[in-house]
PyMOL commands that place a pseudoatom at each C-alpha (Angstrom):
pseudoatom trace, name=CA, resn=UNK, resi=1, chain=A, elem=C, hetatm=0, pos=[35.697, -71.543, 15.683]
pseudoatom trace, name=CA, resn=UNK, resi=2, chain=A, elem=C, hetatm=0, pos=[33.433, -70.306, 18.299]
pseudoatom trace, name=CA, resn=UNK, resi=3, chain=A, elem=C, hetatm=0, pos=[30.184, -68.835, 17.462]
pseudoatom trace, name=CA, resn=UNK, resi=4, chain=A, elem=C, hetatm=0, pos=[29.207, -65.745, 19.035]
pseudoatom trace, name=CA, resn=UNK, resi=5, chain=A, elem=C, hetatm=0, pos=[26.725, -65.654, 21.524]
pseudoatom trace, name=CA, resn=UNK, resi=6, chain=A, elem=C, hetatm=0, pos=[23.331, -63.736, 21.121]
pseudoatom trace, name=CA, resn=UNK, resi=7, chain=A, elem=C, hetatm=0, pos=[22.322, -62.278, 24.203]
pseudoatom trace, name=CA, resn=UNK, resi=8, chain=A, elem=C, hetatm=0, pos=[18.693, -62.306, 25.107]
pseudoatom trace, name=CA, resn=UNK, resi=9, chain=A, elem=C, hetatm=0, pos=[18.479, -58.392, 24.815]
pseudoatom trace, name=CA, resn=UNK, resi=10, chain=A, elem=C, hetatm=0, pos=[19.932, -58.500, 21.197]
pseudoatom trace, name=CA, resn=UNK, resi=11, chain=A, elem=C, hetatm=0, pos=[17.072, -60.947, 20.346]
pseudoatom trace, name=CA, resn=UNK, resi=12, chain=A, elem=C, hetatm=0, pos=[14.565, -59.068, 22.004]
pseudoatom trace, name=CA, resn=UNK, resi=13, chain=A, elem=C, hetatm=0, pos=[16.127, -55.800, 19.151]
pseudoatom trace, name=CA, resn=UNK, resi=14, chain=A, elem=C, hetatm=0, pos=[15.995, -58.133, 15.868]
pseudoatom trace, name=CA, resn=UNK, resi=15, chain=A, elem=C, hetatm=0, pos=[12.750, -59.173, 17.380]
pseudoatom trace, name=CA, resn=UNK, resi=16, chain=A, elem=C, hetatm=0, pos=[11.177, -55.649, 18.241]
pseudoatom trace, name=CA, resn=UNK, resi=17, chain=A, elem=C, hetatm=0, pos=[12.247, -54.228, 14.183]
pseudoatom trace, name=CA, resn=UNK, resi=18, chain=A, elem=C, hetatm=0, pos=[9.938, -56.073, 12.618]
pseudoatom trace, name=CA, resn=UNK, resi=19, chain=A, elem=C, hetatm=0, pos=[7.006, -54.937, 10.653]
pseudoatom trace, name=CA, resn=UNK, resi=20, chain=A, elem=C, hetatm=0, pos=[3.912, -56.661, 12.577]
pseudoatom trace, name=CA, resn=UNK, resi=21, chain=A, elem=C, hetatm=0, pos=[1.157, -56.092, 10.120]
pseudoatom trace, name=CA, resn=UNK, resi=22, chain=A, elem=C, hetatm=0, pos=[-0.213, -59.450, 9.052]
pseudoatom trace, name=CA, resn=UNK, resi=23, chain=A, elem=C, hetatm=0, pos=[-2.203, -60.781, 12.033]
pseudoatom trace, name=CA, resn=UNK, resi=24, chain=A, elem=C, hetatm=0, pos=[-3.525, -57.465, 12.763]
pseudoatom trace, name=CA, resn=UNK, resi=25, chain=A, elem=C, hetatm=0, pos=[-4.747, -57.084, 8.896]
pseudoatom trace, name=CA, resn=UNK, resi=26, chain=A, elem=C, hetatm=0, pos=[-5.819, -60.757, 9.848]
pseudoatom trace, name=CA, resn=UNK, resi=27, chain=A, elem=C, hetatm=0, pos=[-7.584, -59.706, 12.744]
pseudoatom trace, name=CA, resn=UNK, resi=28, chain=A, elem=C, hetatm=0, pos=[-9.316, -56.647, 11.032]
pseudoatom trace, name=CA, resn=UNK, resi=29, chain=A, elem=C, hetatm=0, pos=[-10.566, -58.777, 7.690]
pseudoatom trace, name=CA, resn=UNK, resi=30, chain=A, elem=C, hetatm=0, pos=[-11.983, -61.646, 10.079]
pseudoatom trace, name=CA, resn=UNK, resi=31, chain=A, elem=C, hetatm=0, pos=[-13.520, -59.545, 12.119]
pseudoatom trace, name=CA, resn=UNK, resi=32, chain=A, elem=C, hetatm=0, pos=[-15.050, -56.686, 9.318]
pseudoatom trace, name=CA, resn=UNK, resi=33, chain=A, elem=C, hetatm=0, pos=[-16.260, -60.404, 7.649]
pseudoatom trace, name=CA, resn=UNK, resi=34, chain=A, elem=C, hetatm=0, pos=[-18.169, -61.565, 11.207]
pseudoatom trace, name=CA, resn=UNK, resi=35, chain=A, elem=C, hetatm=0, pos=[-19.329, -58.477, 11.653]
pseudoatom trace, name=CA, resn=UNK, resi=36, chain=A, elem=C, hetatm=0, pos=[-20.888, -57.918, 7.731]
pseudoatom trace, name=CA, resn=UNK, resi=37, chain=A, elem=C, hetatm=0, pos=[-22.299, -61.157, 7.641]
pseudoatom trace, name=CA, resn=UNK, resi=38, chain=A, elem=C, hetatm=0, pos=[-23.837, -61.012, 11.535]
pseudoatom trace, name=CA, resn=UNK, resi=39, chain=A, elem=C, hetatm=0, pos=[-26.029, -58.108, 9.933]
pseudoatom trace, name=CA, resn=UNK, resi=40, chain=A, elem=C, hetatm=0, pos=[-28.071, -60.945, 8.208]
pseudoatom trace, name=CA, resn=UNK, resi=41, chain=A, elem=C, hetatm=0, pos=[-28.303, -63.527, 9.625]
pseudoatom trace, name=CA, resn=UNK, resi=42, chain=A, elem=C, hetatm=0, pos=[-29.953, -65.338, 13.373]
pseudoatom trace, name=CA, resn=UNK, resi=43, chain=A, elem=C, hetatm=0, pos=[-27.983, -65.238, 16.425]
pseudoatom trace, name=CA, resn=UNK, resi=44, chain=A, elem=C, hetatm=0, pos=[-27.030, -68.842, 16.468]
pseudoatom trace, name=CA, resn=UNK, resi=45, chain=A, elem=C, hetatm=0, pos=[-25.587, -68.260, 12.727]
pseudoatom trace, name=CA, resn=UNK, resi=46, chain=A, elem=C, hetatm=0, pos=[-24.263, -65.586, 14.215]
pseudoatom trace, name=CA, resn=UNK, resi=47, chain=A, elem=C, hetatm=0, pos=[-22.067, -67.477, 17.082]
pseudoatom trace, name=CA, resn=UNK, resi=48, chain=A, elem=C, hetatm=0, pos=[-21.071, -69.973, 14.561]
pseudoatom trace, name=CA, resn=UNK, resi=49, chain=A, elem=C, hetatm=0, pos=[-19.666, -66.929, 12.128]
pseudoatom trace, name=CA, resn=UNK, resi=50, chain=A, elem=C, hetatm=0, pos=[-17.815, -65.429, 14.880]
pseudoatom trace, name=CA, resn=UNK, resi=51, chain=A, elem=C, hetatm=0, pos=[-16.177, -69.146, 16.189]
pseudoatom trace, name=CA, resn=UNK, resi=52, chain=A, elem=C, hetatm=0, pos=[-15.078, -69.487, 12.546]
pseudoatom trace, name=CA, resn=UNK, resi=53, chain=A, elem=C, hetatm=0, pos=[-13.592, -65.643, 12.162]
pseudoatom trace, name=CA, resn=UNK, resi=54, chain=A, elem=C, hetatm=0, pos=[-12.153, -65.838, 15.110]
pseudoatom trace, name=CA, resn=UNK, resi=55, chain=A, elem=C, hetatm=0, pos=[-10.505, -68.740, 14.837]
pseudoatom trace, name=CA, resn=UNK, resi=56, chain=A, elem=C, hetatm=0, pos=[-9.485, -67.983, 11.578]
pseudoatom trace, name=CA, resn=UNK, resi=57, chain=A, elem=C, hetatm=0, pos=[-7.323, -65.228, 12.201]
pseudoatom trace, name=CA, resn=UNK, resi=58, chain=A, elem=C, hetatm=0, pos=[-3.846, -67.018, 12.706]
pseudoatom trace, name=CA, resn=UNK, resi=59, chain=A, elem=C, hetatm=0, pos=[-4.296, -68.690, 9.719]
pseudoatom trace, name=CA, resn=UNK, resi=60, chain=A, elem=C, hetatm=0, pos=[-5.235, -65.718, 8.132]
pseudoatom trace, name=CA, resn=UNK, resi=61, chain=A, elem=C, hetatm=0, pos=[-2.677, -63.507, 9.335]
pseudoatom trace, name=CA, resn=UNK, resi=62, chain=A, elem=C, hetatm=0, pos=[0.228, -67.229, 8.473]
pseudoatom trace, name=CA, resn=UNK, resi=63, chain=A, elem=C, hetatm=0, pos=[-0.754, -66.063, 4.699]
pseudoatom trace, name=CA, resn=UNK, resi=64, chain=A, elem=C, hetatm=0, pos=[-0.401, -62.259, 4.825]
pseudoatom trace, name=CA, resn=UNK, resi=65, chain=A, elem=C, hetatm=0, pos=[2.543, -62.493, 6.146]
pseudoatom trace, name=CA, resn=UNK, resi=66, chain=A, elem=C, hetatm=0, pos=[3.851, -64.061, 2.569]
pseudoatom trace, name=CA, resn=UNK, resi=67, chain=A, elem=C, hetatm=0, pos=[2.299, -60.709, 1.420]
pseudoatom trace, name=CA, resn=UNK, resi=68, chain=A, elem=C, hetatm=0, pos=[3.405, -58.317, 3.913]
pseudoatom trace, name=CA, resn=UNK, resi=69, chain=A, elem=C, hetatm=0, pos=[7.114, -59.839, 3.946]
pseudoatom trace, name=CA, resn=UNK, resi=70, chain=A, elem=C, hetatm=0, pos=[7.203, -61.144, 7.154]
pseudoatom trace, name=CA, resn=UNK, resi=71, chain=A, elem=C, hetatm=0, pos=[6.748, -64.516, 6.531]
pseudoatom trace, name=CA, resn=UNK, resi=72, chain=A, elem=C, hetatm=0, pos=[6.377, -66.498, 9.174]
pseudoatom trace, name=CA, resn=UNK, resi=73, chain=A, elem=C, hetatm=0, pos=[7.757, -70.143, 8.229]
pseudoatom trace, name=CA, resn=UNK, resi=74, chain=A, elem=C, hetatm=0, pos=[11.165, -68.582, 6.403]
pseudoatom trace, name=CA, resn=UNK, resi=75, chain=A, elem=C, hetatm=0, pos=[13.845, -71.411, 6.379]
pseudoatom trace, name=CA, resn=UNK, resi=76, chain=A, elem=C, hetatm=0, pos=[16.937, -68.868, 6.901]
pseudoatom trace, name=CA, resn=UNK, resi=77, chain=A, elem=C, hetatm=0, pos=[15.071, -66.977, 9.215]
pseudoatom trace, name=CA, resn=UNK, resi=78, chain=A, elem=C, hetatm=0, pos=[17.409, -67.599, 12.734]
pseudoatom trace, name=CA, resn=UNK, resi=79, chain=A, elem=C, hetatm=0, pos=[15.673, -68.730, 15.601]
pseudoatom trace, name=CA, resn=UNK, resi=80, chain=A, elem=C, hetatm=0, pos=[14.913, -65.757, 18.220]
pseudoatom trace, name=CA, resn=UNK, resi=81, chain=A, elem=C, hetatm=0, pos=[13.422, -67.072, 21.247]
pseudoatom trace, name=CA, resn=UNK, resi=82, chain=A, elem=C, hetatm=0, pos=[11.073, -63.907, 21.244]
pseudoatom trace, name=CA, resn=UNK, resi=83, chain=A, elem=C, hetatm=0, pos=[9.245, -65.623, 18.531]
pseudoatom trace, name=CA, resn=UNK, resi=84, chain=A, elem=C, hetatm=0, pos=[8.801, -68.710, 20.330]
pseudoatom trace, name=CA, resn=UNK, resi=85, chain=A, elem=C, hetatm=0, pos=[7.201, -66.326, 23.427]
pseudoatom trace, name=CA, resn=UNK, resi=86, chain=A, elem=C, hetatm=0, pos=[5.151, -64.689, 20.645]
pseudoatom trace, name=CA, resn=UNK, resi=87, chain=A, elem=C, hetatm=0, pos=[3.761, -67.788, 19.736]
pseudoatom trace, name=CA, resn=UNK, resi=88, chain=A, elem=C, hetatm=0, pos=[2.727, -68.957, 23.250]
pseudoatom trace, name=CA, resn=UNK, resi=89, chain=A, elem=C, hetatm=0, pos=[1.354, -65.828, 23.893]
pseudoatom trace, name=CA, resn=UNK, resi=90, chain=A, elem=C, hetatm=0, pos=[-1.201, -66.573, 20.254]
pseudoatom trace, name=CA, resn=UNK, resi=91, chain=A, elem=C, hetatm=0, pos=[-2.139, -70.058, 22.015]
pseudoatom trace, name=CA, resn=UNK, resi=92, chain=A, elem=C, hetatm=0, pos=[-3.220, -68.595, 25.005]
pseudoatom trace, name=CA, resn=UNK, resi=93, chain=A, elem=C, hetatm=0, pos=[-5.118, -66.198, 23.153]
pseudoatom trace, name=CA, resn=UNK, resi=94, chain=A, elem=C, hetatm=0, pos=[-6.989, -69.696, 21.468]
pseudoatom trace, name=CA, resn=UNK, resi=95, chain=A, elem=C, hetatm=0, pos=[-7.125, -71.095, 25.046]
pseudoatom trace, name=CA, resn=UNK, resi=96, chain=A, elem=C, hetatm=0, pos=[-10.054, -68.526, 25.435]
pseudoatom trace, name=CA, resn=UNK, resi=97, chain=A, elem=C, hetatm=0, pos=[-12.299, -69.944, 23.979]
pseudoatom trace, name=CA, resn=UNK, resi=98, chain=A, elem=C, hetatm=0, pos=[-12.572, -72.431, 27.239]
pseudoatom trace, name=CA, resn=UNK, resi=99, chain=A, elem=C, hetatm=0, pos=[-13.820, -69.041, 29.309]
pseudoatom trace, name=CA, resn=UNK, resi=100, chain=A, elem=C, hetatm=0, pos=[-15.748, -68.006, 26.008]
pseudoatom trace, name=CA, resn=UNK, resi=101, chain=A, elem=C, hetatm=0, pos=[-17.567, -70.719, 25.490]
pseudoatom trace, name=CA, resn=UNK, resi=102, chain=A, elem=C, hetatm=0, pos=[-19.387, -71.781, 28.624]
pseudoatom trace, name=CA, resn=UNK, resi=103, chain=A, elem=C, hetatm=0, pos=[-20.108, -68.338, 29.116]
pseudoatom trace, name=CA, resn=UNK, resi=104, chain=A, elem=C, hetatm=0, pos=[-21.637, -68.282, 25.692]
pseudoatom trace, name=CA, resn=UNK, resi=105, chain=A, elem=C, hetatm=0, pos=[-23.906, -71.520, 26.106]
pseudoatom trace, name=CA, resn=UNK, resi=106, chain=A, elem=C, hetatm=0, pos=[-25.216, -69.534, 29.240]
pseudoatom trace, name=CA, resn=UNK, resi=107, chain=A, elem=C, hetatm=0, pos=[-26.218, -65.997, 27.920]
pseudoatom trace, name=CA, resn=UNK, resi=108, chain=A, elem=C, hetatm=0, pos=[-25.372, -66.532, 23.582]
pseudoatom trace, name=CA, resn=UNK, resi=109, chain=A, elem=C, hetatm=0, pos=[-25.044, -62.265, 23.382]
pseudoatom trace, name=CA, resn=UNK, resi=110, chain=A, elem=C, hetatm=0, pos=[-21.868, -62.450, 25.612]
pseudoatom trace, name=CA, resn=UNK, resi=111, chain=A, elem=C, hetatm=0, pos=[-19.571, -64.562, 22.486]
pseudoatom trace, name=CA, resn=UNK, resi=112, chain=A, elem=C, hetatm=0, pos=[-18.604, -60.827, 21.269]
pseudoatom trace, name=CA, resn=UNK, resi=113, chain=A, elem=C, hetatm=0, pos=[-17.656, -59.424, 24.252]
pseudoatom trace, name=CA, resn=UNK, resi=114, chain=A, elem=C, hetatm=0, pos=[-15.760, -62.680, 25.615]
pseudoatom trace, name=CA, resn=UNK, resi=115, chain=A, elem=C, hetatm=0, pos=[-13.703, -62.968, 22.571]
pseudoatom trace, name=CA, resn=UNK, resi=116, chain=A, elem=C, hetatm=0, pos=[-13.311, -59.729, 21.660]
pseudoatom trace, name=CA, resn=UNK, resi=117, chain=A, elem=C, hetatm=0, pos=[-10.991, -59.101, 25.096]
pseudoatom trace, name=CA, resn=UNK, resi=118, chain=A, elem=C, hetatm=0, pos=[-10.215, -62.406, 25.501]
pseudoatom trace, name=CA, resn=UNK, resi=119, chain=A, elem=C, hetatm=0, pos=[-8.669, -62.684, 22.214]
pseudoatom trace, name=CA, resn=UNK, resi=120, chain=A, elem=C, hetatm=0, pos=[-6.616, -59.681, 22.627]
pseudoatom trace, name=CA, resn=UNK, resi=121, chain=A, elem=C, hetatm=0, pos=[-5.261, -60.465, 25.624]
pseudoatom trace, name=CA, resn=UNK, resi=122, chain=A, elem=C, hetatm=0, pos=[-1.781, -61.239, 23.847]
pseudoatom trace, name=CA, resn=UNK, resi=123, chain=A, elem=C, hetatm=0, pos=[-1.350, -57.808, 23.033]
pseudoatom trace, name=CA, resn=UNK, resi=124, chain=A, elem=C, hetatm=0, pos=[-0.038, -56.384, 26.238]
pseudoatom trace, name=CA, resn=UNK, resi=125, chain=A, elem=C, hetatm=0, pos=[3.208, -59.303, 26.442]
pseudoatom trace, name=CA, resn=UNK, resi=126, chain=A, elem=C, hetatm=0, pos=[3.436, -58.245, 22.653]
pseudoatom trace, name=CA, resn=UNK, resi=127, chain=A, elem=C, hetatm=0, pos=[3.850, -54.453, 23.731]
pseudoatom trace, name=CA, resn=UNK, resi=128, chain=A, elem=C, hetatm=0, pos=[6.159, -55.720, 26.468]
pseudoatom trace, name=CA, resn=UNK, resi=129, chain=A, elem=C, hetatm=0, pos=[8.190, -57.463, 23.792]
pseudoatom trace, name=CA, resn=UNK, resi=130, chain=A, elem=C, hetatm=0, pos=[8.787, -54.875, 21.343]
pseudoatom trace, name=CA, resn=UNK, resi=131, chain=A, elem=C, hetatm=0, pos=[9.187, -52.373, 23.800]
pseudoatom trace, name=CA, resn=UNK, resi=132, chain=A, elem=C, hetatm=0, pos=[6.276, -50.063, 22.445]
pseudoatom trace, name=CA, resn=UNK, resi=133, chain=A, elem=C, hetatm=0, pos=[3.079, -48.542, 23.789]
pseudoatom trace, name=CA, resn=UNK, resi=134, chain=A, elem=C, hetatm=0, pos=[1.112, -49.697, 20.908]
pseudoatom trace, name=CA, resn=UNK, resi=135, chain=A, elem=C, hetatm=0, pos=[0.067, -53.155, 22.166]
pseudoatom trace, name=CA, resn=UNK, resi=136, chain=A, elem=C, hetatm=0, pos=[-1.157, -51.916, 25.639]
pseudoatom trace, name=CA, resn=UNK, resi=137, chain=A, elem=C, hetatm=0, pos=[-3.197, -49.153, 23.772]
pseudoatom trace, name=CA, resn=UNK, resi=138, chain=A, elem=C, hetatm=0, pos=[-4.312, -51.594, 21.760]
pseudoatom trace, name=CA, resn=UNK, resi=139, chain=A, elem=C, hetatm=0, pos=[-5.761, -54.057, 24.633]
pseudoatom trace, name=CA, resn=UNK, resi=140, chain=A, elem=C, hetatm=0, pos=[-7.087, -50.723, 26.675]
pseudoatom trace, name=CA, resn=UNK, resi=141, chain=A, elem=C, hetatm=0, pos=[-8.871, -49.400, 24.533]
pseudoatom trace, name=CA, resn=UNK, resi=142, chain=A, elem=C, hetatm=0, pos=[-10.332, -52.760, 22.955]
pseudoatom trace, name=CA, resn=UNK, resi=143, chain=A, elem=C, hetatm=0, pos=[-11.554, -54.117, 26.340]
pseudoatom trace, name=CA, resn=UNK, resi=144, chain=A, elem=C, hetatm=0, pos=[-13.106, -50.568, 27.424]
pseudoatom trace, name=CA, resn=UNK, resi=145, chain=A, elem=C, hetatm=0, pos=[-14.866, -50.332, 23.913]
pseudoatom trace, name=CA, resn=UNK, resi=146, chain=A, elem=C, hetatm=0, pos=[-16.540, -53.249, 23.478]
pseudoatom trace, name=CA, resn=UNK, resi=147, chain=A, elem=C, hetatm=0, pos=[-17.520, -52.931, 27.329]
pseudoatom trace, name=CA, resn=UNK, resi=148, chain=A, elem=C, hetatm=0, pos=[-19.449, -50.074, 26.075]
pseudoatom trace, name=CA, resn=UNK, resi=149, chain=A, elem=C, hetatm=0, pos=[-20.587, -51.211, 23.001]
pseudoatom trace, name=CA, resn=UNK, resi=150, chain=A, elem=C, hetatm=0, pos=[-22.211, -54.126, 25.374]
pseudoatom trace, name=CA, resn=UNK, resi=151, chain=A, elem=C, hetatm=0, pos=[-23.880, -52.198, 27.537]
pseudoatom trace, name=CA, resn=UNK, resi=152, chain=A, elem=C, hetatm=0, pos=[-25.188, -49.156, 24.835]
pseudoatom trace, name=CA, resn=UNK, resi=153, chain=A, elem=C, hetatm=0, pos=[-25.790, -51.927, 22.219]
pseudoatom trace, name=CA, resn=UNK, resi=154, chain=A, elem=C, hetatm=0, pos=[-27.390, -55.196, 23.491]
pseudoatom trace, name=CA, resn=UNK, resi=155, chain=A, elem=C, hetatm=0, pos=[-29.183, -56.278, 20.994]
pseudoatom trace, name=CA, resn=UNK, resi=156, chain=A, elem=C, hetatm=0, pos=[-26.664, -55.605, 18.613]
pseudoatom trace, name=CA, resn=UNK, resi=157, chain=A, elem=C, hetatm=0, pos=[-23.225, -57.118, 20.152]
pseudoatom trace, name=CA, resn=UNK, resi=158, chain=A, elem=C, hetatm=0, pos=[-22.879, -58.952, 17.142]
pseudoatom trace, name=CA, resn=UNK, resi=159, chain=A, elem=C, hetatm=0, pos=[-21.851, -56.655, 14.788]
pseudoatom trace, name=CA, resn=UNK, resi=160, chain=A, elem=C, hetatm=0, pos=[-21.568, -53.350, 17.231]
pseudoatom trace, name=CA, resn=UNK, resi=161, chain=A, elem=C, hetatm=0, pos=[-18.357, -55.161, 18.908]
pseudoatom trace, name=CA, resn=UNK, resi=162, chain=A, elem=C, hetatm=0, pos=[-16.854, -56.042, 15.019]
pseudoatom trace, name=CA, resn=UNK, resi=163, chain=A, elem=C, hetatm=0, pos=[-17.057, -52.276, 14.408]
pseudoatom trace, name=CA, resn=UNK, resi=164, chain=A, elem=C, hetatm=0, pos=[-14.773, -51.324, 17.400]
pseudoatom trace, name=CA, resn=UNK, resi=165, chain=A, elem=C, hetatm=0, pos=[-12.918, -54.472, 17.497]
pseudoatom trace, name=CA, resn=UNK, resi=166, chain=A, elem=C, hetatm=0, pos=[-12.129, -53.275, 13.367]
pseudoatom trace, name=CA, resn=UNK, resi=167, chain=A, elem=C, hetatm=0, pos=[-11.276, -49.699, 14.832]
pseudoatom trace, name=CA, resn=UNK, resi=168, chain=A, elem=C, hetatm=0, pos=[-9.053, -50.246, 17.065]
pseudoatom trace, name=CA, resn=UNK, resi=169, chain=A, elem=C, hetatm=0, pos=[-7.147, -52.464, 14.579]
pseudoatom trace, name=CA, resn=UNK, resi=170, chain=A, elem=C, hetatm=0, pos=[-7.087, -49.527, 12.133]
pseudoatom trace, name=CA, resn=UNK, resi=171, chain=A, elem=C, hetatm=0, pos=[-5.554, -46.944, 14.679]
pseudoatom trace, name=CA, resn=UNK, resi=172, chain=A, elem=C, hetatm=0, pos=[-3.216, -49.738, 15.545]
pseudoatom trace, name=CA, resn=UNK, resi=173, chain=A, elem=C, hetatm=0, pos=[-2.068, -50.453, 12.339]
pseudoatom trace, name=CA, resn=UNK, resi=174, chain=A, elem=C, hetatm=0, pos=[-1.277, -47.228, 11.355]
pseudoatom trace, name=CA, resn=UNK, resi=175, chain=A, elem=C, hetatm=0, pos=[1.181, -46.806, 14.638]
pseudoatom trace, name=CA, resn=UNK, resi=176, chain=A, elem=C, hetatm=0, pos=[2.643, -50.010, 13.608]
pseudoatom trace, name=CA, resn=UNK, resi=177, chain=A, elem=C, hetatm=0, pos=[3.507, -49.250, 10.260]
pseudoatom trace, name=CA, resn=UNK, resi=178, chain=A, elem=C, hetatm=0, pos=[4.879, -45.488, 11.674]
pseudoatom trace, name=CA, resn=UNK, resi=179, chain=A, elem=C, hetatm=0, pos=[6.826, -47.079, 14.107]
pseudoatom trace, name=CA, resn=UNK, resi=180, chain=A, elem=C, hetatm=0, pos=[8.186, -49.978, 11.557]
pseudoatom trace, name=CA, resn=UNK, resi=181, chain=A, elem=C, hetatm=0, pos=[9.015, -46.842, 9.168]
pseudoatom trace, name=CA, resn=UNK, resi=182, chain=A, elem=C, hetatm=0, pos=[10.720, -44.830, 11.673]
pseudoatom trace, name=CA, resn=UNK, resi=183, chain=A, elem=C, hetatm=0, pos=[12.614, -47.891, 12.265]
pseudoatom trace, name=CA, resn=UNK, resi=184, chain=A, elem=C, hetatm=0, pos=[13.818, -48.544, 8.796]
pseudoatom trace, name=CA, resn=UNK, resi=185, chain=A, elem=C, hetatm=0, pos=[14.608, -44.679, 8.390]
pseudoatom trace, name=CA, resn=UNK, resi=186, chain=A, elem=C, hetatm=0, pos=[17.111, -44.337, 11.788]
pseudoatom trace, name=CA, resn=UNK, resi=187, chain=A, elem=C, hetatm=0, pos=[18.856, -47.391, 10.236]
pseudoatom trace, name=CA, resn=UNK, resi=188, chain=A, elem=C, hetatm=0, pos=[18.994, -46.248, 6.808]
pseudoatom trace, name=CA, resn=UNK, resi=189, chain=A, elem=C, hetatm=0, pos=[20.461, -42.973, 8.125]
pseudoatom trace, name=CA, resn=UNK, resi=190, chain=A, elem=C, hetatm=0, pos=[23.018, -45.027, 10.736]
pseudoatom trace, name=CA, resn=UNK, resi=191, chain=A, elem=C, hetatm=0, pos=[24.144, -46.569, 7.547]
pseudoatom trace, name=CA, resn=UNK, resi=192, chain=A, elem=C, hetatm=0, pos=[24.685, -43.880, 5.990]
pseudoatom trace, name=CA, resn=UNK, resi=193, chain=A, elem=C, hetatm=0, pos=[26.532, -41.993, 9.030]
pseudoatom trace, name=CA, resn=UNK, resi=194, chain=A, elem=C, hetatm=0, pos=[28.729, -45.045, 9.043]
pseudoatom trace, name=CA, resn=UNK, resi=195, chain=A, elem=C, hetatm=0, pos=[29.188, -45.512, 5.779]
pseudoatom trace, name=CA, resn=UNK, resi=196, chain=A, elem=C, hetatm=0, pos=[28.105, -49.027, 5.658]
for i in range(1, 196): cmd.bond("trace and resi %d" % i, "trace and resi %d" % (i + 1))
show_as sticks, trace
zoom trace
């Protein structure tokens, strides 16, 4: 018996009706930490909080998704090759850090604003992916923030580029879950049209 072919649109649909809240909860709790704990401390403890934050937030966002019922490493899960473009699109976002950090060992105020955008790179192919405008909003309005936030707050990058990084994450949270519930309520209606 033959099985039926999944055509690269249908996996881009299963793909783009999922939830998407753990690495962005990630995101925000690494970055809320960084930018709490850069309020105390010297600029070179500073860099070495936001490396670790940073860095953290795949791991971060591998456990929350346990939480948030997306989990990640699910056995019966079938493969979508979406999530395979996801995940190259979260390694280039780590293959920043070779921009980041020459830049950083020549002016040590610019590690906000380098991977702050550079991190979020990944979520324009991400808004490509799912077919929503929340991922380019997302990236737009993160890179033109913490431009500002560079420029108005010099001396305080370290924890004035946390604090928009953080908002941006809330507003795009909230659209996230919307669209995910929106989502959940067309098909719970279809199945009840159809009586499935």
């Amino acid at each position: 018996m033959d099985t039926p072919t999944i055509t690269l649109d249908q996996h881009r649909e299963e793909f783009s009706q999922r939830r998407y809240l753990a690495v962005p909860l990630a995101g925000t709790l690494c970055w809320l930490v960084a930018g709490i704990i850069n309020i105390f401390v010297t600029p070179q403890v500073a860099a070495l909080v936001l490396f670790i934050a940073t860095g953290s937030i795949v791991y971060m966002g591998m456990l929350l998704s346990r939480v948030t019922g997306e989990d990640f490493f699910r056995k019966s899960k079938p493969k979508n090759p979406f999530d395979n473009l996801f995940l190259r699109c979260v390694a280039m976002a780590l293959l920043v850090y070779s921009i980041g950090i020459p830049f950083f060992m020549v002016d040590p105020r610019s590690l906000p604003l380098s991977l702050g955008i550079l991190t979020g790179l990944m979520w324009l192919p991400f808004s490509w992916i799912i077919q929503h405008w929340v991922g380019t909003f997302h990236v737009l309005s993160r890179t033109i923030l913490i431009v500002a936030a560079w420029y108005l707050f010099p001396q305080h990058s370290f924890v004035a580029i946390p604090a928009v990084i953080i908002g941006v994450y809330a507003v795009t949270i909230f659209i996230l879950e919307n669209r995910w519930r929106k989502i959940n309520n067309l098909q719970a209606a279809h199945k009840i049209i159809t009586n499935e």
